[in-house]
C-alpha positions as CSV (number, residue, x, y, z in Angstrom):
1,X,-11.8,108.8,-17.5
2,X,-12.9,110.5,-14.8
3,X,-16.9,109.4,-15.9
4,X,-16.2,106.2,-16.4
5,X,-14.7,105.6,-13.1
6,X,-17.7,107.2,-11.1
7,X,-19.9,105.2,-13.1
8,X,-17.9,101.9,-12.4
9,X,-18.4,102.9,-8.5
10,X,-21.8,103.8,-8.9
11,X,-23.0,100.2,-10.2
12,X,-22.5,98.9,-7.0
13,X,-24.6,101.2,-5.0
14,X,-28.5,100.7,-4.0
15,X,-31.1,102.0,-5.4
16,X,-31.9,104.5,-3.2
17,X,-28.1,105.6,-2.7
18,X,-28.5,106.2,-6.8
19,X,-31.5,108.3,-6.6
20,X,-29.5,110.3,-3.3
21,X,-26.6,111.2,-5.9
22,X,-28.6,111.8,-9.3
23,X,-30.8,114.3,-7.0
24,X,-27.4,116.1,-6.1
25,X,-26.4,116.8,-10.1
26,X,-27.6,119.3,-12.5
27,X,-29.4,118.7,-15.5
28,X,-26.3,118.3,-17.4
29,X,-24.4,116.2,-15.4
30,X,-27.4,113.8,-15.7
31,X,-27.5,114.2,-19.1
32,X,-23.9,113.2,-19.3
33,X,-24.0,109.9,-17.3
34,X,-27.3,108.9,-18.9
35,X,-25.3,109.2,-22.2
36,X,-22.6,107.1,-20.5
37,X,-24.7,104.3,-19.2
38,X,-26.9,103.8,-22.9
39,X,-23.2,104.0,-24.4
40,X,-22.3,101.0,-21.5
41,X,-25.1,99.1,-22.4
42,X,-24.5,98.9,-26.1
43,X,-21.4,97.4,-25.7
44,X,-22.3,94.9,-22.9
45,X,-22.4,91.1,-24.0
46,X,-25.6,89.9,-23.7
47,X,-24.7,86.3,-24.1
48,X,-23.1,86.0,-20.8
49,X,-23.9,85.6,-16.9
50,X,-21.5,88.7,-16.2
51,X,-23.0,90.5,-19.4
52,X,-26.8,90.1,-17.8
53,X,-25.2,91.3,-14.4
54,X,-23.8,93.9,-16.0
55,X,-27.2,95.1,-17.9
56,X,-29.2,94.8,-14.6
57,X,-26.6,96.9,-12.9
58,X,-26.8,100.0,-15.9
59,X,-30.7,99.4,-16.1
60,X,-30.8,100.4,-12.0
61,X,-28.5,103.3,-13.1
62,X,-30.7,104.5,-15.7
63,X,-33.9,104.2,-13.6
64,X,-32.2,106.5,-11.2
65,X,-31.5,109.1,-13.5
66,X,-34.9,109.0,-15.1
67,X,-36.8,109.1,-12.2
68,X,-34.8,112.3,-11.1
69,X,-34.9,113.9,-14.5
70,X,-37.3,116.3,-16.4
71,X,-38.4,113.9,-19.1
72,X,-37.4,116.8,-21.5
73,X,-34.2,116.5,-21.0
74,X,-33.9,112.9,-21.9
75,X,-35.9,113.1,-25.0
76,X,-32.9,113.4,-27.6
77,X,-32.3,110.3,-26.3
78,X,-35.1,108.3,-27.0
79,X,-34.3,107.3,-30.6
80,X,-32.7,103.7,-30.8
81,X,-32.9,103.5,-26.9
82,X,-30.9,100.0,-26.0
83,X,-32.8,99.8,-22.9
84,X,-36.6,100.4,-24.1
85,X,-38.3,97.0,-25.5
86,X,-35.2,94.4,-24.4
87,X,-35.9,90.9,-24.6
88,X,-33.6,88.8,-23.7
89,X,-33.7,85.0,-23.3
90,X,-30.5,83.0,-21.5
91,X,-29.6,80.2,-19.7
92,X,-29.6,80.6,-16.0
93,X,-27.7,77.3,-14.2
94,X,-29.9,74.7,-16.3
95,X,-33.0,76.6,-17.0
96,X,-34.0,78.9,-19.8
97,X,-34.7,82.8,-18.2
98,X,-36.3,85.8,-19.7
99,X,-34.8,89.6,-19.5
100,X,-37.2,92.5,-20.3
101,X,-38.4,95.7,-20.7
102,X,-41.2,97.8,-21.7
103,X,-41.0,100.9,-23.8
104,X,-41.2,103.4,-21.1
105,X,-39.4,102.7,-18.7
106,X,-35.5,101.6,-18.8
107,X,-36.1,99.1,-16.2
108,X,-35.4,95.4,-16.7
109,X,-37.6,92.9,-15.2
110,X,-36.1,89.0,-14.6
111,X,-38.8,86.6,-14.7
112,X,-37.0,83.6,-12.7
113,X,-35.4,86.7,-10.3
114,X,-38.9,88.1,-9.2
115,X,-41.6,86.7,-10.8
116,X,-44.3,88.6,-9.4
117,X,-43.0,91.8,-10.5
118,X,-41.8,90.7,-13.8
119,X,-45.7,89.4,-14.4
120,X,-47.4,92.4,-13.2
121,X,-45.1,94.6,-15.1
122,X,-46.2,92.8,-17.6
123,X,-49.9,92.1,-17.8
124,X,-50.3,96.1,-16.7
125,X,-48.7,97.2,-20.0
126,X,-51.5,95.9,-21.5
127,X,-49.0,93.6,-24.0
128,X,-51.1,90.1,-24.6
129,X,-48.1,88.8,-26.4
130,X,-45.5,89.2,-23.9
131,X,-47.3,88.1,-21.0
132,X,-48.1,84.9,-23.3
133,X,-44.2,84.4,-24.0
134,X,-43.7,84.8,-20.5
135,X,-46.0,81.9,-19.3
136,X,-44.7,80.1,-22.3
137,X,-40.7,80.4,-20.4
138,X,-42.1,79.7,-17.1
139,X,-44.5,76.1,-18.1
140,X,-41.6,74.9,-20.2
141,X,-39.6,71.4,-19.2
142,X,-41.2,69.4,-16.6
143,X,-42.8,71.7,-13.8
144,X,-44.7,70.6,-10.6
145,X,-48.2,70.8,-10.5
146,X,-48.3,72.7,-7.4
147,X,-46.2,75.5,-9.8
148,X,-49.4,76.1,-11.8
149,X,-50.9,76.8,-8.3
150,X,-48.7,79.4,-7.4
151,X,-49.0,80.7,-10.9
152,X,-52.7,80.8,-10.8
153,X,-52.4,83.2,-7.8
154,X,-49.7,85.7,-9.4
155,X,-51.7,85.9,-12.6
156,X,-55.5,85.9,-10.5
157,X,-53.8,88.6,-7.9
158,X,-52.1,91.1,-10.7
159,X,-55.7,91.0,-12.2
160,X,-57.6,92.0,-9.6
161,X,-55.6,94.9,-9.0
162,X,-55.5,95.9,-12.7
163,X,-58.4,95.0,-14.4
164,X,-60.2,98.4,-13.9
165,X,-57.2,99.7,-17.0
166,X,-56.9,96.4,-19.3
167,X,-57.8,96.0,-22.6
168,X,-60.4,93.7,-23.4
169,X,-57.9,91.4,-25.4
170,X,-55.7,91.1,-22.1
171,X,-58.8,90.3,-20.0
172,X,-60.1,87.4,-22.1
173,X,-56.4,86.1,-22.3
174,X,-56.2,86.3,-18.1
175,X,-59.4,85.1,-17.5
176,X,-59.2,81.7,-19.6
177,X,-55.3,81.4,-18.9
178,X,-56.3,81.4,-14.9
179,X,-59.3,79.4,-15.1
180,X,-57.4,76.7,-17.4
181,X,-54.6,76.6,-14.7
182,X,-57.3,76.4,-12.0
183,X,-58.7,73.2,-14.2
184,X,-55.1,71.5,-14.3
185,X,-54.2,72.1,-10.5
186,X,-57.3,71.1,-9.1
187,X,-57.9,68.2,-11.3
188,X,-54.5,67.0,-11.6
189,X,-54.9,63.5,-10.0
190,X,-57.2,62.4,-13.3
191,X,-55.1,64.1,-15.4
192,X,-52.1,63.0,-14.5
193,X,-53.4,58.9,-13.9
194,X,-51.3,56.2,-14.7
195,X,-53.0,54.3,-16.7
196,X,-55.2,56.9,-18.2
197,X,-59.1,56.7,-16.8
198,X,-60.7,57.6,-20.0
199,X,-64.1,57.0,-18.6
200,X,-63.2,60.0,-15.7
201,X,-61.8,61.9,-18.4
202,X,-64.5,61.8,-20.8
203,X,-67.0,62.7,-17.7
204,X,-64.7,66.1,-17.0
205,X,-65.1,66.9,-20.8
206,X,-68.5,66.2,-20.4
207,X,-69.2,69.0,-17.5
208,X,-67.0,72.0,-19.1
209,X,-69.0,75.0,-20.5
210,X,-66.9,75.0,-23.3
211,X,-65.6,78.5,-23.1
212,X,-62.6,77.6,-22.8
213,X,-61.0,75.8,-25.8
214,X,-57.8,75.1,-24.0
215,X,-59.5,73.0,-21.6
216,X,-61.3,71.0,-24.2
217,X,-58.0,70.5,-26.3
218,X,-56.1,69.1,-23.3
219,X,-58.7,66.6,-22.1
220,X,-59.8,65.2,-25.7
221,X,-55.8,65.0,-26.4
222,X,-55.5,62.6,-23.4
223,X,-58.4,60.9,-24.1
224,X,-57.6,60.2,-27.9
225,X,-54.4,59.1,-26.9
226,X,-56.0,56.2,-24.8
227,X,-58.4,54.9,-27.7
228,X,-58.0,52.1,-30.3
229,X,-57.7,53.6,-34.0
230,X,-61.4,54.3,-34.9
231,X,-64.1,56.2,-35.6
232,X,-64.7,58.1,-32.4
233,X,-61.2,58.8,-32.2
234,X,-61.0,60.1,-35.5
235,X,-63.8,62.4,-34.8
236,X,-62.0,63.7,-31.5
237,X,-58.4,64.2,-33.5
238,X,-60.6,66.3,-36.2
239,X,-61.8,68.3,-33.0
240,X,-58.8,69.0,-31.3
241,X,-57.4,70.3,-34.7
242,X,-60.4,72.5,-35.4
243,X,-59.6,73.7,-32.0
244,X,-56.1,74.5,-33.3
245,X,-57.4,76.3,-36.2
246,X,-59.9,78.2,-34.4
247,X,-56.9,79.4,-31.9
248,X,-54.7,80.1,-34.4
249,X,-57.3,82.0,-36.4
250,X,-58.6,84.1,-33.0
251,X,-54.4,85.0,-32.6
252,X,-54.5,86.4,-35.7
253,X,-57.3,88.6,-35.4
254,X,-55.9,90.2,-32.0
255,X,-52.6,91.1,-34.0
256,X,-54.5,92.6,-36.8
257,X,-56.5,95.0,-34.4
258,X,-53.1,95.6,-32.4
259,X,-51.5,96.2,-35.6
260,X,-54.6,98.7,-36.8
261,X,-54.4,100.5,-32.9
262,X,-50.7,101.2,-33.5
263,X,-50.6,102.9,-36.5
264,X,-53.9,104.8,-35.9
265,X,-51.8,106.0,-33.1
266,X,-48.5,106.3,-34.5
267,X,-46.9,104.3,-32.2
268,X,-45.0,101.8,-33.7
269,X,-41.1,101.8,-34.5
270,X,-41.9,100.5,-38.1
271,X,-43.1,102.6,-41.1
272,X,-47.0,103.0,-42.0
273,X,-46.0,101.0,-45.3
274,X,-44.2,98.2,-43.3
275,X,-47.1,98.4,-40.9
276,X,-49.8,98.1,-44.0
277,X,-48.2,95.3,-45.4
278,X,-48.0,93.3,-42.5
279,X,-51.7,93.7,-41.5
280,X,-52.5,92.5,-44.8
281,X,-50.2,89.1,-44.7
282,X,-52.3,88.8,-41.3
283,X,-55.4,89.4,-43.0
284,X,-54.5,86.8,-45.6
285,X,-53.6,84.2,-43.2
286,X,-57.1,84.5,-41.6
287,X,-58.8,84.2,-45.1
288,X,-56.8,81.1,-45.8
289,X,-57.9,79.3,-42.1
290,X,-61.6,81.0,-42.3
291,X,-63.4,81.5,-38.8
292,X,-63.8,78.3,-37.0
293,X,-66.3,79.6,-34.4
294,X,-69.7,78.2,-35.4
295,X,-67.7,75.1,-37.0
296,X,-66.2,74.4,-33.0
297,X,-69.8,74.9,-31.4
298,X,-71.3,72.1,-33.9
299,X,-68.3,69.5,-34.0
300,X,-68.3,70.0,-30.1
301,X,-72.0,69.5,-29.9
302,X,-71.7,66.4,-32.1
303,X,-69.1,64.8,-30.3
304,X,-70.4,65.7,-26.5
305,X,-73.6,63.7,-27.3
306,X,-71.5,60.7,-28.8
307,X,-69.2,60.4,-25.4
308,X,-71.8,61.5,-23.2
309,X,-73.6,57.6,-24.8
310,X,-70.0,56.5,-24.5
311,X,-69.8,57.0,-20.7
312,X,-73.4,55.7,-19.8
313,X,-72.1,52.0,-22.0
314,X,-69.0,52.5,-20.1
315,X,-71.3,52.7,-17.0
């Protein structure tokens, strides 16, 4: 009991009041409460506010002890850790939040709690498809524009400081997330026009280098939804789902060559037979949708000279 009751006190302490008292026990002793805390947090609720505040309040713990800790000592431990690789998703008063954590560290980041350390934790550990599920929880429900703003600054700022050690696959995924949330904020009094100006839209489609398909998706989406059925907005609907194609084909390719990096590095909690056979259901998947990329260039070609004479007869 005696354990338990220390480790009941110490859960309300500080962070730096933990580190003081892990510093003060011997490798054992750690060894012992780190034991107690991962045994804690398996049998913590996670479908509960008190269950979350719980977790966060063992995670702390077992950052202390880690970071006070010959790594050595702690390795028996790492098998089934319940605090490597959380995700957690929960409702938080009337909005959906996101729990995590990454696979070195027992530390859990809140997304709606702090934001901008939950998004740099994130983008640093190089994972495209967490920081995408992330952004996905934060732009979902009905946000105000000026959010994408302050988003576009988190996700701009953590990239500057990190770029120098990013994969190329989290690069490209920054740098056309940030410029599409540029786009939005600083056009947002076309895009979001009651009624729709089509003619202003079809002039901002008109300008865009094309690089990035997200941008093109979202203004030929509002502009199709403000034509008559017809030809040219058949043409724009077979665009936009080219574009979807395209996407979802690029998507796949980045989890085939994360896939391929993992088990060349033997890093992944799955077996290399497991791992095979889901490269190859990947691999299939991109045979069955074929690579859009020259098929995009032409259809957007096509359709930019068409509006482009569109917008002059508008004129």
């Amino acid at each position: 009991m005696k354990v338990i009751i220390v480790l009941a006190e110490l859960l309300y302490q500080t962070s730096k009041q933990l580190k003081e008292h892990c510093e003060l026990l011997s490798g054992e002793e750690k060894q012992n409460l780190y034991s107690e805390v991962l045994n804690k947090v398996k049998n913590t609720p996670r479908d509960s506010r008190e269950g979350i505040d719980q977790l966060k309040k063992l995670s702390k713990m077992a950052v202390a002890i880690e970071g006070t800790t010959d790594s050595k000592l702690l390795e028996k431990f790492k098998d089934d850790h319940p605090l490597r690789e959380v995700s957690i998703a929960y409702v938080s008063g009337e909005v959906t939040n996101y729990l995590f954590s990454l696979s070195n560290s027992s530390e859990l980041y809140d997304l709606k709690e702090d934001r901008e350390k939950a998004i740099y934790y994130a983008i640093k550990s190089n994972d495209r498809e967490l920081i995408k599920h992330l952004l996905m929880v934060l732009v979902s429900g009905d946000i105000e524009t000026e959010f994408f703003k302050e988003l576009e600054m988190l996700l701009s700022g953590a990239y500057e400081k990190l770029k120098v050690n990013l994969s190329e696959d989290m690069k490209n995924y920054l740098e056309k997330n940030i410029s599409l949330k540029r786009f939005v904020y600083g056009n947002v009094d076309v895009l979001t026009a009651k009624p729709v100006d089509v003619r202003a839209m079809i002039n901002l489609f008109i300008v865009q280098s094309g690089e990035n398909y997200k941008i093109d998706e979202l203004l030929l989406s509002k502009i199709a939804e403000s034509l008559e059925e017809g030809e040219l907005r058949s043409q724009i609907n077979q665009m936009i789902e080219t574009l979807k194609k395209h996407e979802r084909f690029v998507e796949l390719a980045y989890k085939v060559r994360r896939l391929k990096s993992e088990l060349a590095r033997g890093e992944s909690k799955y077996s290399a037979e497991v791992m095979k056979s889901s490269i190859e259901e990947q691999e299939r998947k991109m045979r069955e949708i074929g690579d859009k990329s020259n098929q995009v260039v032409k259809e957007r070609e096509e359709l930019l000279s068409r509006l482009s004479n569109s917008s002059n007869r508008r004129h």
